[in-house]
C-alpha atoms as one frame of an Amber mdcrd trajectory, in Angstrom:
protein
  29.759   8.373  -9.897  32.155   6.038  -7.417  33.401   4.822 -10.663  34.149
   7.649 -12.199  35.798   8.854  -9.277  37.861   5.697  -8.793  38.880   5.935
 -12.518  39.827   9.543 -11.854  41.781   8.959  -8.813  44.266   6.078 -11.202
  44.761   8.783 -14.128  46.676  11.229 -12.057  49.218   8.447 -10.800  49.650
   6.688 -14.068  50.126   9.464 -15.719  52.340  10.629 -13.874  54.520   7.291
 -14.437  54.204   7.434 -17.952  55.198  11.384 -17.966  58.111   9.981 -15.974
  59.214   7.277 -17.937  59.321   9.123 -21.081  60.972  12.388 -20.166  63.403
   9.804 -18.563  63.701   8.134 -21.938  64.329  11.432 -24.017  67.566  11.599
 -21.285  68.510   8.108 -21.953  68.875   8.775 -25.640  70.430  11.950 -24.959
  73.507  10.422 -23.642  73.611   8.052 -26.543  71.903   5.046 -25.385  69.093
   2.871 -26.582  66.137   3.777 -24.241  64.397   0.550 -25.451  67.794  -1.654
 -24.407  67.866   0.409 -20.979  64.359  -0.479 -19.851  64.629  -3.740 -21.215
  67.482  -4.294 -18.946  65.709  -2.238 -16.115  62.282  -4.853 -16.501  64.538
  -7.942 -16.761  66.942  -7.336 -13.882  63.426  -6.493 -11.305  60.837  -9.257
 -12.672  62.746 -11.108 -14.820  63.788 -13.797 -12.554  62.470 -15.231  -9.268
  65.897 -13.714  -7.780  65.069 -10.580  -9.405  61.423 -10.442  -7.803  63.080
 -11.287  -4.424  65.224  -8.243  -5.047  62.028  -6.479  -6.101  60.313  -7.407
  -2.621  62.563  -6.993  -0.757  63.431  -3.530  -1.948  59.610  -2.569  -1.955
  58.968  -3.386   1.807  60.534  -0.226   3.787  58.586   1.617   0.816  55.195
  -0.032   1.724  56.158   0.932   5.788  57.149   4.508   5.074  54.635   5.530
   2.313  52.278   4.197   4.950  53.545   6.380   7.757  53.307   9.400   5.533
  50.029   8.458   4.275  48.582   7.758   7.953  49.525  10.904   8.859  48.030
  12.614   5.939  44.545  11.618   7.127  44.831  13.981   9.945  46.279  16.320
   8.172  49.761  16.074   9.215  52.984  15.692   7.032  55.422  13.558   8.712
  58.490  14.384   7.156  60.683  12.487   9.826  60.624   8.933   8.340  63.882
   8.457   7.969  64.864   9.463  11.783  62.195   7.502  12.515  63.059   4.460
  10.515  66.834   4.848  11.610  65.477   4.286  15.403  63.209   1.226  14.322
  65.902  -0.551  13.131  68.560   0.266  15.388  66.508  -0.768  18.636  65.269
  -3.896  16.386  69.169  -4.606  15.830  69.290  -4.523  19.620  66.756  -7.084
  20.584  67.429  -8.995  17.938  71.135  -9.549  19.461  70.276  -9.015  22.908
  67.336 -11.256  23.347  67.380 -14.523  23.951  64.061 -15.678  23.104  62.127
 -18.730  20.562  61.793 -17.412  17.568  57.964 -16.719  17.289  58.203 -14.621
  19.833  61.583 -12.969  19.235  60.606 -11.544  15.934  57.443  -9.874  16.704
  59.213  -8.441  20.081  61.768  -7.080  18.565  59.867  -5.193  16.003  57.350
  -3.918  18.482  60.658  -2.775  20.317  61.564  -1.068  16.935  58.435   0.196
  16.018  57.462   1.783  19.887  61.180   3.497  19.783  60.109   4.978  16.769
  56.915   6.031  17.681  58.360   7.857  20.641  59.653  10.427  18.368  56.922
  10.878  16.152  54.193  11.515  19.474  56.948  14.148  20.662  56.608  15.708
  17.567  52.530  15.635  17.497  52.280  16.634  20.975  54.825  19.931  19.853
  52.213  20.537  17.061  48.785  20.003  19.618  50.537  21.831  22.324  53.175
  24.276  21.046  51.526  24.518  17.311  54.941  23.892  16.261  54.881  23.143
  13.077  55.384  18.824  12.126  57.111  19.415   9.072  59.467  21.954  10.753
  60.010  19.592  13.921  59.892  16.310  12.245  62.647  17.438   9.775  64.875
  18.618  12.854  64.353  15.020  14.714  65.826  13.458  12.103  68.850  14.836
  12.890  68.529  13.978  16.294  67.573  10.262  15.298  70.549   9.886  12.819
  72.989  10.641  15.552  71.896   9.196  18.331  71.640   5.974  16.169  75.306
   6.860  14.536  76.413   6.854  18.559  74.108   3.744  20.144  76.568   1.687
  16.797  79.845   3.790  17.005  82.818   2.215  18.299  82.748   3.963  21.504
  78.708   3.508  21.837  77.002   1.126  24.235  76.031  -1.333  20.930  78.721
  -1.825  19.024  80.367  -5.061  18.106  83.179  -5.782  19.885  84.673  -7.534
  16.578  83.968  -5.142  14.107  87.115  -2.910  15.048  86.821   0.217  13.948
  83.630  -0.610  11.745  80.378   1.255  13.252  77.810  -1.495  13.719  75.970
  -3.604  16.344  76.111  -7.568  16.861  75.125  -9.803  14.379  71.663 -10.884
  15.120  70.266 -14.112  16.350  69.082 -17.000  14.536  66.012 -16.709  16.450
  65.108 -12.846  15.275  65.967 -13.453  11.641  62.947 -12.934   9.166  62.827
 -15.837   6.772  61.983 -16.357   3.523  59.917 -18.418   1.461  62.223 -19.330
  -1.910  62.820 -16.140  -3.197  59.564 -14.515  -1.133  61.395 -11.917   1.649
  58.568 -12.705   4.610  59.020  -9.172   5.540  57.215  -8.019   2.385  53.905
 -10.224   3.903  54.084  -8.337   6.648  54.149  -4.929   4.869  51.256  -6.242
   2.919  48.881  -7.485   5.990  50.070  -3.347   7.728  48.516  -1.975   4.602
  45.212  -4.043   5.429  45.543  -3.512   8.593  46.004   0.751   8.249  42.914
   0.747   5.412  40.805  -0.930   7.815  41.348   1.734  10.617  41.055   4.408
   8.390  37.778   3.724   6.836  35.995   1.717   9.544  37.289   2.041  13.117
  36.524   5.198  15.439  40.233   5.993  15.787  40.102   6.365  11.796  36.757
   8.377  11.973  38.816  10.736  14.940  41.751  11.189  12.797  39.775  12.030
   9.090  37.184  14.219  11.338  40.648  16.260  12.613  42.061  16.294   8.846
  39.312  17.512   7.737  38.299  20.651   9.978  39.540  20.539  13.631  37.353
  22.848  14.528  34.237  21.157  14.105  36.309  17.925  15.579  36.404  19.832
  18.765  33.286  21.391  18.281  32.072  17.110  18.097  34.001  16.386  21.082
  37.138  14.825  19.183  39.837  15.620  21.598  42.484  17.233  18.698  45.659
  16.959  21.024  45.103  13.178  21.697  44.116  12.615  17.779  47.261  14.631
  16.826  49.802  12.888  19.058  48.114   9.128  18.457  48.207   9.838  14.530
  51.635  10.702  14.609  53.024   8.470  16.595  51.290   5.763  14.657  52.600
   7.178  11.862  56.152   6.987  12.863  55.986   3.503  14.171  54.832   2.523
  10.498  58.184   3.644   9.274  60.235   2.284  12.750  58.289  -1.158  11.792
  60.135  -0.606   8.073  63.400  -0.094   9.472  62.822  -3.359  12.330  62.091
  -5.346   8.846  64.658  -3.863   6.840  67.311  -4.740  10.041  65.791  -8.734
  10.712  64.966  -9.652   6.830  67.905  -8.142   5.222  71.299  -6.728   6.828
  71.012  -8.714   9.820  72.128  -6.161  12.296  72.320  -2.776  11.995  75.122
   0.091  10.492  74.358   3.360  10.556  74.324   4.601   6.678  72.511   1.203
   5.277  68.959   2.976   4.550  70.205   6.183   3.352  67.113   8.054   1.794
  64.689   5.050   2.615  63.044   6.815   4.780  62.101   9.870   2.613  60.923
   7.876  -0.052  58.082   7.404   1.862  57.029  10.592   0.526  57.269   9.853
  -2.937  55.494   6.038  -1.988  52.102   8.399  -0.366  51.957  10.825  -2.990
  51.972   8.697  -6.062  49.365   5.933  -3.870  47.104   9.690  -3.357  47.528
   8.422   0.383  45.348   5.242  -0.264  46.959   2.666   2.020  46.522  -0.001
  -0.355  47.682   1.449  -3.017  50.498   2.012  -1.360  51.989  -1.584  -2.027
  52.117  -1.115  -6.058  53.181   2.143  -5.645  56.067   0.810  -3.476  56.716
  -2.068  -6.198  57.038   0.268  -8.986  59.673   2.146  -7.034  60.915  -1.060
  -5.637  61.030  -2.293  -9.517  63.498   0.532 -10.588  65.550   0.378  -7.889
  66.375  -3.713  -8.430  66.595  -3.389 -12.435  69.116  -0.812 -12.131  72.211
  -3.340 -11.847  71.447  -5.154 -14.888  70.639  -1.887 -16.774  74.213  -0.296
 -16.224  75.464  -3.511 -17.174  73.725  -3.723 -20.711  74.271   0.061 -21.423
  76.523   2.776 -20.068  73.208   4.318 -18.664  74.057   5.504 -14.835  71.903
   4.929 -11.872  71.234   8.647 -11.098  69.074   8.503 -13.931  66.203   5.844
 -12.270  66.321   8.507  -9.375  65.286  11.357 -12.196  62.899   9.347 -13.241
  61.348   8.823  -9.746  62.023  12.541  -8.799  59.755  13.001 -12.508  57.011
  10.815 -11.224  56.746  12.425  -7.844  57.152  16.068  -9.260  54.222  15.186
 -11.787  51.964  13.849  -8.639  52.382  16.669  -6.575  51.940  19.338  -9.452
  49.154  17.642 -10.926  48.261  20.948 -13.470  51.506  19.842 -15.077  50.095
  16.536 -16.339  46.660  18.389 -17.212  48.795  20.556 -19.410  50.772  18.025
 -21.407  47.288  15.371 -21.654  45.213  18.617 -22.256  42.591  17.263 -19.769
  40.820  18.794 -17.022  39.989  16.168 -14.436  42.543  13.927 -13.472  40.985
  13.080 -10.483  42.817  15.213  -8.318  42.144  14.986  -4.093  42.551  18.091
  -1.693  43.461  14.957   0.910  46.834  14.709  -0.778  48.063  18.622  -0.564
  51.282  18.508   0.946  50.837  20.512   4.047  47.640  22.247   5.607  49.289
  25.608   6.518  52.605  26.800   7.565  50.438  28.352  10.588  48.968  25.811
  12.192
């Protein structure tokens, strides 16, 4: 039965890539192009060198941090929408430490991500406590914080703002970062992707074994009879989403120490809602959130090399993740075209649990 269950759970996803992949072929040939040549090009440029799996890494690791915050906050039933506010403040206030600190370097990284990841989690407990206390809606607040997180990020790097470097003239950014808070790498291995790898561990092993994870799966489930237990819903609510959104601040603190070196408002455009796509195709599994992320990741690095072997534009590698997640979250779709029944579909993934409350 736990086999058949576990087999069920991989259809839906891989289907769903394959559905994506070849409606995104059909649109490759459509414009005149060899689809074969394109995702030749598209395989080659993300695995096909150790530079290319570098880029591949390195491209996957905000994926792994935000499809984890989304898929955190899942468990309690929650649909953090606001990963890319959050994400924006996680790097920006891991920008500042990393420039403003002074410190040896194993303990200047991890400070300056925890600084990143509590500013980030800030917002998202602001957000859960509006939802415990107010029953504000998360999806309704967490989509208007990013706003507030853009700009007051845009502002802490603008000329004018209180971190912007003094020789960057007119160029919004802060301070290049120290030596000392710079995430290495091993040969073409971003260390940042290690780290995404041991939070994945890390967020499985809460949810399925710790008695914060019990709290938080008890309050997904049916808050009612969490109360009704003694689960305290307001604390579970405000922990799980603040957790959640230091997830995705801990992606943007990587993102700012392993790759740009500082931070510019405008670098992670998007990054922050692919964390959607990341949870959904994983069906909120934390550790299958890391291939999901590499898949993603994958497309994203190949594209260079596949423009420059056909005339085949970017835009159409984000169709062809916009195909994958559209086929995850409708998964009657996929049913339809395989003509099967089961696909091992989850109620755990449904996007929200009620405009209501």
């Amino acid at each position: 039965m736990d086999k058949r269950v576990s087999l069920g759970s991989l259809a839906l996803p891989l289907a769903a890539v394959v559905a994506g992949l070849a409606i995104g072929a059909l649109a490759i040939f459509a414009t005149g192009e060899n689809p074969v040549t394109a995702y030749g090009g598209l395989a080659e440029g993300a695995l096909g060198s150790w530079d290319g799996v570098g880029r591949t890494l390195e491209k996957a690791t905000p994926l792994v941090m935000g499809g984890l915050a989304v898929a955190f906050a899942f468990k309690a039933g929650l649909f953090n929408i606001g990963g890319q506010g959050q994400l924006l403040l996680g790097a920006a206030f891991a920008g500042w430490a990393g420039y403003a600190l002074d410190l040896p370097m194993i303990i200047h990284i991890p400070v300056a991500m925890l600084i990143g990841g509590l500013a980030a989690s800030v917002l998202g407990a602001f957000a859960g406590l509006l939802k415990a206390t107010r029953g504000t809606h998360e999806v309704i607040s967490t989509i208007m914080l990013n706003f507030v997180a853009s700009n007051f990020t845009d502002w802490l790097a603008s000329r004018d703002g209180p971190w912007n470097d003094p020789n960057g003239g007119a160029i919004a950014r802060t301070p290049e970062i120290l030596g000392s808070a710079e995430l290495p790498r091993i040969g073409a291995l971003p260390t940042g992707f290690l780290v995404a790898v041991a939070a994945a561990i890390f967020v499985w092993w809460v949810v399925k074994h710790s008695t914060l994870g019990f709290r938080i799966r008890t309050v997904g489930a049916n808050p009612n009879a969490a109360t009704y237990a003694g689960i305290s819903v307001t604390r579970v609510t405000v922990a799980a989403m603040g957790i959640s959104a230091m997830l995705a601040g801990l992606g943007g603190a990587i993102q700012t120490l392993g790759v740009n070196g500082r931070f510019e408002p405008g670098f992670n455009t998007g990054l922050g809602f692919d964390g959607i796509t990341i949870a959904l195709l994983a069906r909120t599994n934390p550790l299958a959130v890391v291939p999901a992320a590499l898949l993603i990741g994958a497309l994203d690095a190949g594209t260079t090399l596949m423009q420059s072997r056909t005339d085949v534009q970017p835009e159409v590698v984000q169709v062809i993740q916009a195909l994958i997640l559209f086929f995850v979250a409708a998964p009657s779709a996929v049913r339809w075209i395989l003509r099967q029944r089961d696909l091992g579909d989850e109620p755990e993934v449904r996007l929200a649990t009620g405009w209501g409350g």
